[in-house]
N, CA, C and O atoms as CSV, one atom per row, in Angstrom:
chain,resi,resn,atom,element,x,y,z
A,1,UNK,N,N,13.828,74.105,-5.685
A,1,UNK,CA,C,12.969,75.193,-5.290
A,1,UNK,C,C,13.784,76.122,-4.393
A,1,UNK,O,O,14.503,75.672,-3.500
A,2,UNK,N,N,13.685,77.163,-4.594
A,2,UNK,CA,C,14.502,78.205,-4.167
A,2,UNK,C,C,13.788,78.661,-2.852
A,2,UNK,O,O,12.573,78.475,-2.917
A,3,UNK,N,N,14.331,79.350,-1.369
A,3,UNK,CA,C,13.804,79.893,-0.302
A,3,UNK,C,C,12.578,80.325,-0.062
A,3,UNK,O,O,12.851,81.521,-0.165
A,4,UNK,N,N,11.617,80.318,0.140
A,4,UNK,CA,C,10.407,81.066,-0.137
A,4,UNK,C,C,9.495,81.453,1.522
A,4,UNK,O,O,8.586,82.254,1.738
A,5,UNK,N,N,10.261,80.440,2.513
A,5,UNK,CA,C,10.229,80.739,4.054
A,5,UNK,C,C,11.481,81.101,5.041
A,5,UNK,O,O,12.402,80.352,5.364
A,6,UNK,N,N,11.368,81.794,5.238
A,6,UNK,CA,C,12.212,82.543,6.848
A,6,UNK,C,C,13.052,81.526,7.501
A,6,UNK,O,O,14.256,81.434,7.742
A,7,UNK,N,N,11.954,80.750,7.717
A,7,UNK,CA,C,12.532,80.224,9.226
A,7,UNK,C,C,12.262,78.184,8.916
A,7,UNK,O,O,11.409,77.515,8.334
A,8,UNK,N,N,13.664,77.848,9.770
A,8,UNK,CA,C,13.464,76.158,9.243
A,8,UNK,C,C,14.416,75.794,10.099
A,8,UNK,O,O,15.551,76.251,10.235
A,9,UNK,N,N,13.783,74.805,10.753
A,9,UNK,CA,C,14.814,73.686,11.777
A,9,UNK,C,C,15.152,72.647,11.672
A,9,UNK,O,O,14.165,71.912,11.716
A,10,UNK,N,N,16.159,72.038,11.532
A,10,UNK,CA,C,17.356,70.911,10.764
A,10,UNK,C,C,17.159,69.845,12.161
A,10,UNK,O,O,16.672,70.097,13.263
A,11,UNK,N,N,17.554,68.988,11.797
A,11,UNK,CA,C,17.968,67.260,12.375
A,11,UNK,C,C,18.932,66.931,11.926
A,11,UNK,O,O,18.869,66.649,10.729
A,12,UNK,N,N,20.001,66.825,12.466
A,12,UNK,CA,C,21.020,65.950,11.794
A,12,UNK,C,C,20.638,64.502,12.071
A,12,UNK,O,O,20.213,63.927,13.073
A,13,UNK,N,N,21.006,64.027,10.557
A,13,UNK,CA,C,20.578,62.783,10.240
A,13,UNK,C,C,21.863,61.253,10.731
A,13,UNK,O,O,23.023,61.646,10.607
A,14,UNK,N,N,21.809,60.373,11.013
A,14,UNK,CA,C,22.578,59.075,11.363
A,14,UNK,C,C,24.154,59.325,10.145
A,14,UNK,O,O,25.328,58.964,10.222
A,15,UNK,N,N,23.331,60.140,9.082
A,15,UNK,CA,C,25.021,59.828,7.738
A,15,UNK,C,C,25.337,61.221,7.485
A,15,UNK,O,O,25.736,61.514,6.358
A,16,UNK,N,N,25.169,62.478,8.721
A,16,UNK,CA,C,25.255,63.714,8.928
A,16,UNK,C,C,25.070,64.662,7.763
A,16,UNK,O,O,25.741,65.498,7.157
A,17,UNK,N,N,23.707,64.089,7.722
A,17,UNK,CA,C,23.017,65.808,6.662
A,17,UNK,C,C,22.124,66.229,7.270
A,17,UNK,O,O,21.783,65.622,8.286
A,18,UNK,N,N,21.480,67.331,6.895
A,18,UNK,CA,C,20.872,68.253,7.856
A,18,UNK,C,C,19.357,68.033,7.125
A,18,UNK,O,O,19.287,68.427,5.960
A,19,UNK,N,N,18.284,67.505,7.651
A,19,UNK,CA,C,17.079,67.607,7.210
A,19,UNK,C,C,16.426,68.403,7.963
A,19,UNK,O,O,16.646,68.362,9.173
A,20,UNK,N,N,15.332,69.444,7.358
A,20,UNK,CA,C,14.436,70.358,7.842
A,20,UNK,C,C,13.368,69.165,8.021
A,20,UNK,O,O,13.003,68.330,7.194
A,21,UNK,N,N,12.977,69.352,9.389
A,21,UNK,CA,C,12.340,69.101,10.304
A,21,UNK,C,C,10.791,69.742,10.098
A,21,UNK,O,O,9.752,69.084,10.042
A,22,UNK,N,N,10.911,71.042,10.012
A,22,UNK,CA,C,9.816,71.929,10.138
A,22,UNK,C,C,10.124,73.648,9.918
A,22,UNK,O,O,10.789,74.456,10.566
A,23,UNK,N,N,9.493,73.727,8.975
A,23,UNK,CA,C,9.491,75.092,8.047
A,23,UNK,C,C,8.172,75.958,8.668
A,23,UNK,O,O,7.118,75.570,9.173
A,24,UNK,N,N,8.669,77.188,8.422
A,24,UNK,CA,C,7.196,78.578,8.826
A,24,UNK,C,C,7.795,79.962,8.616
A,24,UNK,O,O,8.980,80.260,8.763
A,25,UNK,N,N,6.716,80.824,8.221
A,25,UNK,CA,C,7.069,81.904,7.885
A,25,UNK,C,C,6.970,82.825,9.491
A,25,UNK,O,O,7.341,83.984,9.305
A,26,UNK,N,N,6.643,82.610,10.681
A,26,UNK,CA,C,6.486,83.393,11.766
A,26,UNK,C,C,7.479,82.889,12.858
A,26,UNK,O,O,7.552,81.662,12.924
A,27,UNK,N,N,8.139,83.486,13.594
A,27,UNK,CA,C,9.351,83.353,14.596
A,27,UNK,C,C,8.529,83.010,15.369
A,27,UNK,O,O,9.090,82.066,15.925
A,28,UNK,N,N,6.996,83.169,16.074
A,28,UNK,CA,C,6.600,82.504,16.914
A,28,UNK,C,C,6.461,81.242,17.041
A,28,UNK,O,O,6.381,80.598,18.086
A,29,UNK,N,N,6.425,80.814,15.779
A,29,UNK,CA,C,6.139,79.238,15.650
A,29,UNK,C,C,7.216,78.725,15.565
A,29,UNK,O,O,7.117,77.591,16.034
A,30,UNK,N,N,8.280,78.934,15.200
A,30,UNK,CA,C,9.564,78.785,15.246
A,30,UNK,C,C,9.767,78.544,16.101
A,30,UNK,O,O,9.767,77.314,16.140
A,31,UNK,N,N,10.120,79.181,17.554
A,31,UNK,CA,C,10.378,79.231,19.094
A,31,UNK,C,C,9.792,78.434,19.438
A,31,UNK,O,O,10.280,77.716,20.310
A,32,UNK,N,N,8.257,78.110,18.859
A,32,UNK,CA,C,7.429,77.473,19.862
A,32,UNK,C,C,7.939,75.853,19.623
A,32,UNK,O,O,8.044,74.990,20.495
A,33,UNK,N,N,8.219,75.724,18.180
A,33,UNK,CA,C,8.428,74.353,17.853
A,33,UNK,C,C,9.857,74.539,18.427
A,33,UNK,O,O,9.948,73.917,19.485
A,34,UNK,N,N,10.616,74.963,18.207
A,34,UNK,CA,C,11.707,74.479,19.340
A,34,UNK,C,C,11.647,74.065,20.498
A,34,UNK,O,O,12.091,72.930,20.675
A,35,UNK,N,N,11.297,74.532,21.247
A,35,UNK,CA,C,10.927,74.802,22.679
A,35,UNK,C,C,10.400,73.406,23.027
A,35,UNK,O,O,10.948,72.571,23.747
A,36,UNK,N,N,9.236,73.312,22.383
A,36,UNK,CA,C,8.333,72.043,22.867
A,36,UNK,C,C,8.107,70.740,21.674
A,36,UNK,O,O,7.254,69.879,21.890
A,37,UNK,N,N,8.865,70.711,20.561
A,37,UNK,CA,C,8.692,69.361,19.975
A,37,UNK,C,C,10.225,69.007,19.218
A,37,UNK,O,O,10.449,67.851,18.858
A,38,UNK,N,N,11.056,69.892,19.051
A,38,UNK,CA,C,12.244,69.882,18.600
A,38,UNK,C,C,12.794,68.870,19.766
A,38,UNK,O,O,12.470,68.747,20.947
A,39,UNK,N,N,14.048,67.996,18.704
A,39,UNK,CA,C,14.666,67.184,19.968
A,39,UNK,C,C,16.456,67.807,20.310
A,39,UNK,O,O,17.056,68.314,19.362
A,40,UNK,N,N,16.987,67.730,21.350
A,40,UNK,CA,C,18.301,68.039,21.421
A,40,UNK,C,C,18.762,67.921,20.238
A,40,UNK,O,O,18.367,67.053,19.460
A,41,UNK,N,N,19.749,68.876,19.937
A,41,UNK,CA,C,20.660,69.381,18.347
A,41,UNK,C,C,19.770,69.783,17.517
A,41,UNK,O,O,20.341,70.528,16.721
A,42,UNK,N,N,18.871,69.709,17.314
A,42,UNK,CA,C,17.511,70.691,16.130
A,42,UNK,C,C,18.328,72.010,16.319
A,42,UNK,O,O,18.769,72.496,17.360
A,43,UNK,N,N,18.424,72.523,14.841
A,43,UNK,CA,C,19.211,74.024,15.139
A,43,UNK,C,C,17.919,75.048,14.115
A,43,UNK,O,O,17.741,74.829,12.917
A,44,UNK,N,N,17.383,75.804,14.666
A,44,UNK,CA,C,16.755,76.743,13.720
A,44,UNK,C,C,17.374,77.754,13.080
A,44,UNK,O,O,17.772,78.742,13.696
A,45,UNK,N,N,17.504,77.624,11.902
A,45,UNK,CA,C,17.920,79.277,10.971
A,45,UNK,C,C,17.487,79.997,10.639
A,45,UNK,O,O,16.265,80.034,10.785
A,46,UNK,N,N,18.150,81.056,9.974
A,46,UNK,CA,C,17.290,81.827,9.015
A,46,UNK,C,C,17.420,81.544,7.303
A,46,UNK,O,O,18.582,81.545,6.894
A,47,UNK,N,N,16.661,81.376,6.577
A,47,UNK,CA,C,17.129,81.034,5.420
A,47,UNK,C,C,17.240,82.565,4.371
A,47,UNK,O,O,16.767,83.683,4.573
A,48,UNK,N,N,17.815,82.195,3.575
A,48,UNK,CA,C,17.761,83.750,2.337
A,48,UNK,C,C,16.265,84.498,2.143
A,48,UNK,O,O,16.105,85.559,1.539
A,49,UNK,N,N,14.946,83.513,2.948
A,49,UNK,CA,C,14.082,84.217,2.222
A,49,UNK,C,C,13.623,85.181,3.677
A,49,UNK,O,O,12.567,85.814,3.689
A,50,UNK,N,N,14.631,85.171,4.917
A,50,UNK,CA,C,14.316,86.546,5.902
A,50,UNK,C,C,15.054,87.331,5.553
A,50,UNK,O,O,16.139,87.107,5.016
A,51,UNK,N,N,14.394,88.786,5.901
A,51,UNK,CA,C,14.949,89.691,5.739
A,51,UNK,C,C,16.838,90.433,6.445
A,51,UNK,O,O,17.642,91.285,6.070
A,52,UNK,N,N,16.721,89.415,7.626
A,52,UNK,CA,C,18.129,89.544,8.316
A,52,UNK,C,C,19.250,88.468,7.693
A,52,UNK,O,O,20.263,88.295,8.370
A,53,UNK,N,N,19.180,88.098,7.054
A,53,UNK,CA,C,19.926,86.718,5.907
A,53,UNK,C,C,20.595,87.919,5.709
A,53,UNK,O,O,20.030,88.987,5.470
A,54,UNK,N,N,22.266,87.688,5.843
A,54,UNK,CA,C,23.094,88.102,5.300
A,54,UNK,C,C,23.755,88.111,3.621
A,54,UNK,O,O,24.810,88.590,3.203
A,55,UNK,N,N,22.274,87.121,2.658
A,55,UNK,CA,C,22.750,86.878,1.662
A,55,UNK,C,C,24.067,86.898,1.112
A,55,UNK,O,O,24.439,87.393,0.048
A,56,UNK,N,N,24.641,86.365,1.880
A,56,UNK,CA,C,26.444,85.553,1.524
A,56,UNK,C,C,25.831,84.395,0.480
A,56,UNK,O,O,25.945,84.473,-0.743
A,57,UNK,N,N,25.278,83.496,1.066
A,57,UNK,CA,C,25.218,82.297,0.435
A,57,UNK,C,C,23.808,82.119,0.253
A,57,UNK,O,O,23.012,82.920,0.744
A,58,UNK,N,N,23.442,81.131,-0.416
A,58,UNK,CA,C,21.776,80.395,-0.093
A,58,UNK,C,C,21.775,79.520,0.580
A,58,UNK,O,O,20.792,78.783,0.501
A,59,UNK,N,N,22.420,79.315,1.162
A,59,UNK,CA,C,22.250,78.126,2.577
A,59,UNK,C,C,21.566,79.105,4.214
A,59,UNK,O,O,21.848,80.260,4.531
A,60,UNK,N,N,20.892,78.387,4.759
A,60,UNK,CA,C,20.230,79.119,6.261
A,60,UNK,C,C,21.843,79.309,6.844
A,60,UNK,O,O,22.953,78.834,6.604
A,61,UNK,N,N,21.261,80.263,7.717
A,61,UNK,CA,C,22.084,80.649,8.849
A,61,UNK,C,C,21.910,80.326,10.159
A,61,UNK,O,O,20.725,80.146,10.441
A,62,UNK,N,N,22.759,80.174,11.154
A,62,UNK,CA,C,22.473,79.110,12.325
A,62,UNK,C,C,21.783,80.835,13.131
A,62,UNK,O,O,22.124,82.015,13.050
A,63,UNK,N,N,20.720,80.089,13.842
A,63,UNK,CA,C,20.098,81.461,14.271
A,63,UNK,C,C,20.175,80.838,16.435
A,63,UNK,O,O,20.432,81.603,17.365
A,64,UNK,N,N,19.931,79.671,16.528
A,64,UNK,CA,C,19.970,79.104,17.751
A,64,UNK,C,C,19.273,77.714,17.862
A,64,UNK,O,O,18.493,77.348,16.982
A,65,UNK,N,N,19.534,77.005,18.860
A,65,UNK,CA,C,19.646,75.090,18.832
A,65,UNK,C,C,19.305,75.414,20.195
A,65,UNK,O,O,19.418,76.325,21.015
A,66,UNK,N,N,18.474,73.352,19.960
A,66,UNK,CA,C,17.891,73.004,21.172
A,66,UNK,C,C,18.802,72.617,22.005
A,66,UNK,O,O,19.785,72.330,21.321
A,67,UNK,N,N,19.101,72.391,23.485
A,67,UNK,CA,C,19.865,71.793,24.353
A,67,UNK,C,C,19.444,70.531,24.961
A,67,UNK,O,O,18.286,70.123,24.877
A,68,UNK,N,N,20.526,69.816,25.669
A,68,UNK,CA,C,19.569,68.305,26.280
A,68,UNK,C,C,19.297,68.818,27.313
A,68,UNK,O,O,19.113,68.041,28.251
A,69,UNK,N,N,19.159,70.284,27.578
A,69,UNK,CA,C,18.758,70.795,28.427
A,69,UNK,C,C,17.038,70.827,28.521
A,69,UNK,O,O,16.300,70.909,29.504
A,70,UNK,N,N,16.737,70.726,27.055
A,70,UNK,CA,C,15.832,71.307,27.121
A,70,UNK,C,C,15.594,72.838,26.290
A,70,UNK,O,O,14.674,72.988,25.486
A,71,UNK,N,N,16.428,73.755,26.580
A,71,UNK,CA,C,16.211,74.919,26.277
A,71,UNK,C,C,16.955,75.486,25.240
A,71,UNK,O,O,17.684,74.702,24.632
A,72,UNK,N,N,16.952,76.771,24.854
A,72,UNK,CA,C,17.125,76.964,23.458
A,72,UNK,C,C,18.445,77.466,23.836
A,72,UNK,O,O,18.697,78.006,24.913
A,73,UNK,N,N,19.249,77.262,22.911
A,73,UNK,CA,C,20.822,78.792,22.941
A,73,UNK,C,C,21.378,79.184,21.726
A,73,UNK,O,O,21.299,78.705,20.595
A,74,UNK,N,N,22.008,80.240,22.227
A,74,UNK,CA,C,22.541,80.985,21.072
A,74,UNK,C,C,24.235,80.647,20.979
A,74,UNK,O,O,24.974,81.351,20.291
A,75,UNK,N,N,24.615,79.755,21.579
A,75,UNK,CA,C,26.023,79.562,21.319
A,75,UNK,C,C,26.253,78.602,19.895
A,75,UNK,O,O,26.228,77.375,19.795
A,76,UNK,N,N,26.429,79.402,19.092
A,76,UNK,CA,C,26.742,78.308,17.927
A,76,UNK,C,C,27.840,77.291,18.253
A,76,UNK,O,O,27.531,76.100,18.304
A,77,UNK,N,N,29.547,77.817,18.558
A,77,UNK,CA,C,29.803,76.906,18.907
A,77,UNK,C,C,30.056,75.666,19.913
A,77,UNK,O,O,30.864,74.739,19.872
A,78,UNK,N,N,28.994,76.035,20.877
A,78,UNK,CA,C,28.815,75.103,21.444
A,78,UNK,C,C,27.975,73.934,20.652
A,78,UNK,O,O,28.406,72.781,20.607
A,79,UNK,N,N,26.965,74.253,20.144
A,79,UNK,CA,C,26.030,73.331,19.099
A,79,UNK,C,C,27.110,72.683,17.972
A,79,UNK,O,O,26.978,71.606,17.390
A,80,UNK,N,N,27.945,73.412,17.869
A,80,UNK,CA,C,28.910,72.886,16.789
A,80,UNK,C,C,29.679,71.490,17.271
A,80,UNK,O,O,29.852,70.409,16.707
A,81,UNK,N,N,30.009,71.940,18.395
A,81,UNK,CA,C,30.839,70.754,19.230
A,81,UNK,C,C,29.948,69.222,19.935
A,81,UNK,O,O,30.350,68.087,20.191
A,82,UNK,N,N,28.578,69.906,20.060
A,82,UNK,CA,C,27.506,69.027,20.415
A,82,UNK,C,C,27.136,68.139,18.758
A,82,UNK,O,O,26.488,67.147,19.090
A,83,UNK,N,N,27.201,68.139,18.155
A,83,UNK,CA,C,27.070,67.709,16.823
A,83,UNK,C,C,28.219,66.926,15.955
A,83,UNK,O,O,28.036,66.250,14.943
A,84,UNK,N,N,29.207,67.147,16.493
A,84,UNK,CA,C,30.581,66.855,15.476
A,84,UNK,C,C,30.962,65.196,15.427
A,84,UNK,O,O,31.887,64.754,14.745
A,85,UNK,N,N,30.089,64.377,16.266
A,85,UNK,CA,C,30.090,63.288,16.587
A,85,UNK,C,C,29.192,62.637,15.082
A,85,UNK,O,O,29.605,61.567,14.635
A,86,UNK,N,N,28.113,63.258,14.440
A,86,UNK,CA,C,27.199,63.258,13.713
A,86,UNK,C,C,27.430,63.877,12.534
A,86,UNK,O,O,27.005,63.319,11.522
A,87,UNK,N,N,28.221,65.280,12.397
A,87,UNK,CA,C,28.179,65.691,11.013
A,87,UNK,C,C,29.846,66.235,11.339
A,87,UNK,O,O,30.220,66.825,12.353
A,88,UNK,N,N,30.459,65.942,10.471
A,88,UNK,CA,C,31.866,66.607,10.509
A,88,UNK,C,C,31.872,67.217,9.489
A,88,UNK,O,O,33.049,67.170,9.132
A,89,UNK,N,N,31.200,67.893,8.611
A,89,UNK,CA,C,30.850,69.152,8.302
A,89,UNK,C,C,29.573,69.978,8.299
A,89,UNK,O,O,28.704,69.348,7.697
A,90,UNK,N,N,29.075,71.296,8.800
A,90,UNK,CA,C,27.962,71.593,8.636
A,90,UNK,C,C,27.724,72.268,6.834
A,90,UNK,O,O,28.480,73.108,6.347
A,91,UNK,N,N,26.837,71.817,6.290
A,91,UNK,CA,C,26.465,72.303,5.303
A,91,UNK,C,C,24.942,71.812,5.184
A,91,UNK,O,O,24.475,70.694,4.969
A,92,UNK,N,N,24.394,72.952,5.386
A,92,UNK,CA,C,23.250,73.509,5.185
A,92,UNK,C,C,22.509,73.517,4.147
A,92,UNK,O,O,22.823,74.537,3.533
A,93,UNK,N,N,21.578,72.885,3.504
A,93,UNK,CA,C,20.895,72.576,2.073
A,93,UNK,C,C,20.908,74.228,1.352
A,93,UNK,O,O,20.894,75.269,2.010
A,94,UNK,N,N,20.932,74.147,0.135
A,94,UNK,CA,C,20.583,75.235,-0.434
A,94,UNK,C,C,19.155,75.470,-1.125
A,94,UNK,O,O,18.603,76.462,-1.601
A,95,UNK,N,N,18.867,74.383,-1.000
A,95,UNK,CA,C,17.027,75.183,-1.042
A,95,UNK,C,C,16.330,74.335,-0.597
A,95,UNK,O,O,16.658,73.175,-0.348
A,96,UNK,N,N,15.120,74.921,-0.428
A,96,UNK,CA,C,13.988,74.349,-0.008
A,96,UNK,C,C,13.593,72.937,-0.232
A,96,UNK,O,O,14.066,72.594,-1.315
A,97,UNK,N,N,12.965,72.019,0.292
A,97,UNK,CA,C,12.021,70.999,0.069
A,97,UNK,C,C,11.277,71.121,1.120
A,97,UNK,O,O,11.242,71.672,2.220
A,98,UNK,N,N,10.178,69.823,-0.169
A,98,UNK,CA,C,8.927,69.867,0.616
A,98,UNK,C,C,9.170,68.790,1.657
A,98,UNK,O,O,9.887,67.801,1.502
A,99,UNK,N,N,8.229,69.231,3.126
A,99,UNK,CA,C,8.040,68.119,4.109
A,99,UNK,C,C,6.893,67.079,3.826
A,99,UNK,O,O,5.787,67.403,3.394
A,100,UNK,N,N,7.182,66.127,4.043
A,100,UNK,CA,C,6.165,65.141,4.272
A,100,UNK,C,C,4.895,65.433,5.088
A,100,UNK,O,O,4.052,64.551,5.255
């Protein structure tokens, strides 16, 4: 199934693939689920189906990640380096699935 929502936040998994967590078409809900149920390393993107998707690829784009801070940032590579323990490559699904 091809892109059909905006916005989707990844988990890297124990054998480092990236599962969407939680999908939505509104940036508010996005933020909000970051903010308050996302756990440290959850990274939210944008996928091909927002309008700011650089359509390079069909994979999301890293848009900003949770901290063990707590709070959200925009340093990709810092999130990159926070992660590399878990995925030693990022690759990003190319389409959609459904959540449970």
């Amino acid at each position: 199934m091809s892109w059909t929502i905006p916005f989707v936040i990844f988990r890297v998994s124990a054998d480092g693939k990236f599962d969407a967590v939680f999908q939505c078409d509104e940036m508010k809900k996005a933020k909000y689920w970051l903010s308050y149920i996302a756990q440290p390393g959850d990274v939210l993107c944008r996928t091909p189906a927002h309008p700011k998707h650089t359509k390079g690829t069909q994979r999301p784009e890293y848009w900003c990640h949770k901290e063990q801070s707590g709070s959200s940032s925009v340093e990709e590579d810092k999130w990159k380096e926070s992660i590399k323990q878990k995925a030693r490559e990022i690759i990003f699904p190319e389409e959609q699935t459904a959540l449970p």
